[in-house]
C-alpha positions in Angstrom: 203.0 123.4 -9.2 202.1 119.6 -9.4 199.0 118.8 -7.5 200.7 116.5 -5.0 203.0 119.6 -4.1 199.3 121.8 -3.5 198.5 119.3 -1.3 201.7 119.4 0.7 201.6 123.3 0.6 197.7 123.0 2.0 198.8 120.8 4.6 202.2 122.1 5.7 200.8 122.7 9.4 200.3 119.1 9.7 203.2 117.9 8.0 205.1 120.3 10.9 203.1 118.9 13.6 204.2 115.2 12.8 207.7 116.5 12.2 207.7 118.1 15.7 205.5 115.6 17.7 207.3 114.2 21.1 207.0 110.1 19.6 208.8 111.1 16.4 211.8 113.1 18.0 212.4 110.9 21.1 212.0 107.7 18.6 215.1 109.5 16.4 216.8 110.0 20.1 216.5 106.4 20.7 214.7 107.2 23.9 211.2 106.7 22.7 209.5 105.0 25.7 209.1 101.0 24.9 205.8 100.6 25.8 204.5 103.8 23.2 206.6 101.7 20.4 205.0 98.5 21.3 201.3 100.3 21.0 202.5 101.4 17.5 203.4 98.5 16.4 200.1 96.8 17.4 198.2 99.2 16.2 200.1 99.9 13.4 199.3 96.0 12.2 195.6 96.8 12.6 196.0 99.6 10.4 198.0 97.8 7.9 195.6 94.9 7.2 193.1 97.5 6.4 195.3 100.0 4.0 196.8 96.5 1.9 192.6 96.3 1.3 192.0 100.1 0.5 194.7 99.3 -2.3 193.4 95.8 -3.7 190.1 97.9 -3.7 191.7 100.6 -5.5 192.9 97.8 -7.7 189.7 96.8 -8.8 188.9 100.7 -9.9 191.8 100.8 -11.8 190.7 101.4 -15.4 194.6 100.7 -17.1 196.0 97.8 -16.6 199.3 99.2 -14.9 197.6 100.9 -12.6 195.7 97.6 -11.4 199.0 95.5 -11.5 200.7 98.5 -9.2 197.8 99.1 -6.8 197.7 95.0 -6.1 201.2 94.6 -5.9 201.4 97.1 -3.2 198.9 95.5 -1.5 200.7 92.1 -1.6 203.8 93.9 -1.0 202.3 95.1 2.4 200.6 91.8 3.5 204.0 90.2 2.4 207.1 92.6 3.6 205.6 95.5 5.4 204.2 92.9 8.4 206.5 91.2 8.5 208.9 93.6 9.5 206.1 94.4 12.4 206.1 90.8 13.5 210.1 91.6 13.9 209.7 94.3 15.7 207.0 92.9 18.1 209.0 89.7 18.6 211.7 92.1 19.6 209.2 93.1 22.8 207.6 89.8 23.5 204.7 90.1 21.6 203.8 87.1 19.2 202.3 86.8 15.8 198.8 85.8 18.0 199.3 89.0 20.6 199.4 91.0 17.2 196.1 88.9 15.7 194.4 89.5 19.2 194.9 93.5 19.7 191.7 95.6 19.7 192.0 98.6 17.0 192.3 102.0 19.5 189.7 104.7 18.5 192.3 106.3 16.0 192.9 103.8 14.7 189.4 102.6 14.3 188.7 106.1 12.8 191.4 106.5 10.0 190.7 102.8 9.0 187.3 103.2 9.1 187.6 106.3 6.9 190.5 104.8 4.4 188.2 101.9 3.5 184.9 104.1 3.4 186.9 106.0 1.1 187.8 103.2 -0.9 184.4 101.8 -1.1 182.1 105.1 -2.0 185.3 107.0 -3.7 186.6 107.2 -7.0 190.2 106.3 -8.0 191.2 109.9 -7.3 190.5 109.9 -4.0 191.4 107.0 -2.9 194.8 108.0 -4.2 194.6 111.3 -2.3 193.3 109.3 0.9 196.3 106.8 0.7 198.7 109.4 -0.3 199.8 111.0 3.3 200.2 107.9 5.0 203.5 107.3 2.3 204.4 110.6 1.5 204.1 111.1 5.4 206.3 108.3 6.5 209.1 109.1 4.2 209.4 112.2 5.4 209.0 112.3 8.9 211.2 109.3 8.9 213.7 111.7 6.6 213.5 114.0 9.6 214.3 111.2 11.8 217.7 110.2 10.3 218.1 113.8 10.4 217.9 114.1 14.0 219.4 111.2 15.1 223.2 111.1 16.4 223.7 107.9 16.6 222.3 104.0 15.8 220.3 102.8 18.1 217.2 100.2 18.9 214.6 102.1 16.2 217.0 102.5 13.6 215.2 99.7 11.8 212.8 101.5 11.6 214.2 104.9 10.5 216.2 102.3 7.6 212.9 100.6 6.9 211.0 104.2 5.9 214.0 105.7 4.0 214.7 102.6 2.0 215.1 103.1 -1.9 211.9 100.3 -2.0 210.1 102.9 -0.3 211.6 105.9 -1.6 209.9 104.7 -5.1 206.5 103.5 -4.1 206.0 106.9 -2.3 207.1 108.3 -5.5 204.7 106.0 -7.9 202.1 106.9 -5.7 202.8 110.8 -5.7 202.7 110.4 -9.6 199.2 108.8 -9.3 197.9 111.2 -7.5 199.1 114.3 -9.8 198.0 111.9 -13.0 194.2 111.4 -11.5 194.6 115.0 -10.8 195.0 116.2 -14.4 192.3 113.7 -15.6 189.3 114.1 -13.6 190.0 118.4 -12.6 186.2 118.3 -11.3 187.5 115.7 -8.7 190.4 117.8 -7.0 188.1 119.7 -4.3 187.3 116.1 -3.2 190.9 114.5 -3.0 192.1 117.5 -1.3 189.4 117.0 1.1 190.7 113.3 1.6 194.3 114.1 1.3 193.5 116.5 4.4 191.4 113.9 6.8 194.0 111.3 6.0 197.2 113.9 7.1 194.9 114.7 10.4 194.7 111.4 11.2 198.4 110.2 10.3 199.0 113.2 13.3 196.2 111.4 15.9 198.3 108.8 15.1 201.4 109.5 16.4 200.0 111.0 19.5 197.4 107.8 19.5 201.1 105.6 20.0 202.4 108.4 22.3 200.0 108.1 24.6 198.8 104.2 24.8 195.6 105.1 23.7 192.5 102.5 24.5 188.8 102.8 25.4 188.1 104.4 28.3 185.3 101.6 28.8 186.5 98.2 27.3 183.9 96.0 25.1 
């Protein structure tokens, strides 16, 4: 079994508790509340700026030179497609590039960027690769599950499009390949990316329920 697939196996509770969690089925419904779409999508910016620098970090780490020119394209591919397609959705709900700039990260999402980048500072390449790995290999297939469920088009289709796309069908792949490759070169390290690859899948599950519930600080700054 590859090492990717190990971590899926070790993590198949979570991987059902995202597949099963009330914002991911009522989103394929089309009846996903506005305003818990609208928190995602802020928060989901937040997060993004911080995950394009997690892999320009990784970048830098990179040893072979296809590995650095992959890990900073994603990056640029993020900065340059992957918000964009947020700023879409948020103009869609009367929220503005500067409404996006503005939001305050919620707690969640304060504590998976906040590990991602610790991660990508302190870790090696392997884990980095393990920490960034459920986020894509998440998305692809709980949005998978989404076009499974859904009956008909409807406001979030974008959205279930956007995460099934064959553009994101291969970088999820690429990145399931680096993560079995740094597996079979540095062995010693896999107690420590599974340990990453498990934090990150925790909190890709706070972060659905984070959205779900409009999550903020109970005491603002």
């Amino acid at each position: 079994m590859a090492f990717s697939e190990q971590l899926l196996a070790d993590g198949a509770d979570l991987w059902a508790a995202q597949k099963d969690h009330p914002f991911v089925r009522e989103l394929a419904a089309g009846t996903l509340d506005e305003a818990a779409f609208r928190h995602w999508v802020t928060q989901d910016y937040r997060y993004l700026l911080d995950y394009a620098r997690v892999f320009a970090i990784a970048g830098t780490k990179a040893t072979e030179e296809a590995r650095m020119r992959r890990l900073l394209h994603i990056a640029h591919a993020i900065v340059d497609d992957e918000l964009d397609l947020h700023r879409e959705f948020a103009a869609e709900y009367g929220l503005t590039p500067a409404d996006l700039r503005a939001t305050e990260k919620a707690p969640t999402c304060v504590a998976y960027t906040n590990f991602l980048l610790r991660t990508a500072h302190e870790g090696s390449l392997a884990t980095i690769a393990a920490a960034i790995y459920p986020c894509g290999q998440g998305y692809l297939d709980v949005a998978e599950h989404m076009a499974d469920l859904a009956t008909a088009e409807h406001r979030y289709t974008p959205f279930i499009e956007k995460y099934t796309s064959d553009a994101f069908r291969e970088s999820v792949s690429w990145m399931r390949d680096l993560v079995d490759d740094c597996a079979a070169e540095s062995p010693g390290k896999r107690a420590a990316m599974r340990e990453a690859f498990l934090q990150s899948t925790r909190l890709e599950h706070r972060f659905w329920e984070m959205a779900y519930t409009r999550e903020s600080w109970e005491v603002p700054a």
